[in-house]
N, C-alpha and C positions, 0 to 999 in steps of 0.2 A: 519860585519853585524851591521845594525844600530839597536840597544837598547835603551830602556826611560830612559831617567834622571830626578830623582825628580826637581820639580820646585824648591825646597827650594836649589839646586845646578844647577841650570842655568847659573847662573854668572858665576861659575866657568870656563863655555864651553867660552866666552871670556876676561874673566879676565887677561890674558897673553898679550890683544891687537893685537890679528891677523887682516888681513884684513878681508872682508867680502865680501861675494858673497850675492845680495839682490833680490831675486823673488815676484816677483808681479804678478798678472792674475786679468782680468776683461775684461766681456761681449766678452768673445772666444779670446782673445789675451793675451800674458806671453810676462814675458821680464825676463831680468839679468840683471846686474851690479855691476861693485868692488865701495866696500867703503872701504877708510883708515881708515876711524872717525865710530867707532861704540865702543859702551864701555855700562859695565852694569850702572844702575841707581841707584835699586832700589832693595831688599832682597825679600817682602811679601807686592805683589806680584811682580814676578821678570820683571821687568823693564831695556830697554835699551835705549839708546841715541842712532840716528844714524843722519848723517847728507846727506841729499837727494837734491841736485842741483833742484833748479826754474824750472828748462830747461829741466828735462830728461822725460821721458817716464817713467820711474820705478814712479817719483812723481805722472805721472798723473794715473795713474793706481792704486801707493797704495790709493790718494788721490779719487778715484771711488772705492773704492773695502774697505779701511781699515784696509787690512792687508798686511802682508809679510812674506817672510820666510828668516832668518839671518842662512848666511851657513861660515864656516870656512873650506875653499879651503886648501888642500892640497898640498903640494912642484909638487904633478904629475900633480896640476891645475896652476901652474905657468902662462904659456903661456895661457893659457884661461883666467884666472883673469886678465890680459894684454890686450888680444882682449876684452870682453866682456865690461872692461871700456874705451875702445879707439870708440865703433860706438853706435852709438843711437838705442834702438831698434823702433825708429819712421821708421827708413831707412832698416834695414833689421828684418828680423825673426832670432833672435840669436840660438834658438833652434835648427834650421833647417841648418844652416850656420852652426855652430858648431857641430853637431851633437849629441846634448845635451840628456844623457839618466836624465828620473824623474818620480817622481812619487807623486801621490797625498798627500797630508797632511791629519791629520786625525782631524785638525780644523779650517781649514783654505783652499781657493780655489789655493794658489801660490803652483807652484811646489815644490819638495824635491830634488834639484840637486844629482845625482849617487857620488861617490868617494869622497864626503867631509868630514870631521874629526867631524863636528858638527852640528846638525841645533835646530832652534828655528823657531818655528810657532809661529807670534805675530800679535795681533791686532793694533793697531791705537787708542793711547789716547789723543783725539784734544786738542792741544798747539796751535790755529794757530796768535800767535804773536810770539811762537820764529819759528813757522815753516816759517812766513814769513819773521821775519827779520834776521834769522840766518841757516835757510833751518832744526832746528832741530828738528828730530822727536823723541818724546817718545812715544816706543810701551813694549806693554804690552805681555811679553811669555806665551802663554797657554801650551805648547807642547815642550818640550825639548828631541834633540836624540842626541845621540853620534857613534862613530864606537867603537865597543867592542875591536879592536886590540891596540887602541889609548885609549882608558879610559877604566880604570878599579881601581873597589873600592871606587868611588867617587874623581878620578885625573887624569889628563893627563900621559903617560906613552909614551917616545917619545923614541926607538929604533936608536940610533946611524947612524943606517944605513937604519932605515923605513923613512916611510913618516909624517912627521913635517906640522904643520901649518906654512902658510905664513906671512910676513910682509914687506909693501910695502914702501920704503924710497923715492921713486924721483923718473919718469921720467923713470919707468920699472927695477928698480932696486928694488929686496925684499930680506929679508933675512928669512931664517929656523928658526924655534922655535931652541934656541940652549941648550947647556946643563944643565941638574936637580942639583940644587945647595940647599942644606939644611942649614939655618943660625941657628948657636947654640943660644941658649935659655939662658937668664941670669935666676940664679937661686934664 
């Protein structure tokens, strides 16, 4: 079930550097798309970096609309975070091609992808010099959710044999969130 996360622990949802699934909506059309390059910015208020290609639909759509929604795809969205960054949604309706379940945002008009480990509803804080010379976006999280089986207590909680965030290395190769390692503490 997806549950709220304080804004003051937004970061936390990709601090690990998962890829990212990007939803966009504007004037009756959605889209998706994988980002490798998404990373938090910023504490209060919590702020991400994401990087959005010239070329894609997701841009022209956050760029009409302002927002988006940053979702952290699950190992059972493997093969979707693959198709979804491999076609343009200029060329097909990815929703409908995939058969995309979602659901409204509660501050924002971009969908809330079904089965992801995390989302953030973010508005659009205009950079446009590094949005134009380096594609990157700083947006701003107003809405933070998690899946309650995956986060709990203010942390990730990844089951050996559940379902892990993804991370994308090359060319359709990702690798699982992998094992909880605690580093001892000098005293």
């Amino acid at each position: 079930m997806r549950v709220p996360v304080p804004l003051a622990h937004a970061y936390r949802l990709f601090n690990h550097g998962p890829t990212a699934l990007v939803t966009t909506a504007h004037a009756g059309r959605t889209n998706v798309m994988a980002a490798s390059w998404v990373m938090p910015l910023d504490f209060e208020p919590p702020k991400f970096a994401a990087v959005v290609a010239a070329n894609t639909f997701t841009r022209e759509l956050l760029l009409a609309s302002g927002e988006c929604v940053l979702h952290a795809p699950t190992t059972a969205q493997t093969d979707l975070t693959m198709a979804v960054g491999t076609h343009s949604g200029r060329e097909i309706d990815k929703f409908a091609v995939h058969g995309l379940a979602s659901e409204r945002g509660t501050h924002v008009q971009a969908p809330l992808l079904a089965g992801c480990a995390a989302w953030l509803e973010c508005r659009r804080v205009p950079e446009p010099d590094s949005e134009q010379r380096h594609d990157l976006f700083v947006l701003e999280c107003v809405a933070a959710w998690a899946d309650d089986t995956l986060w709990q207590k203010g942390e990730w909680h990844f089951a050996a044999s559940g379902p892990r965030t993804i991370h994308h290395c090359k060319g359709g190769l990702f690798f699982a969130t992998g094992e909880r390692l605690q580093a001892r503490r000098e005293s």
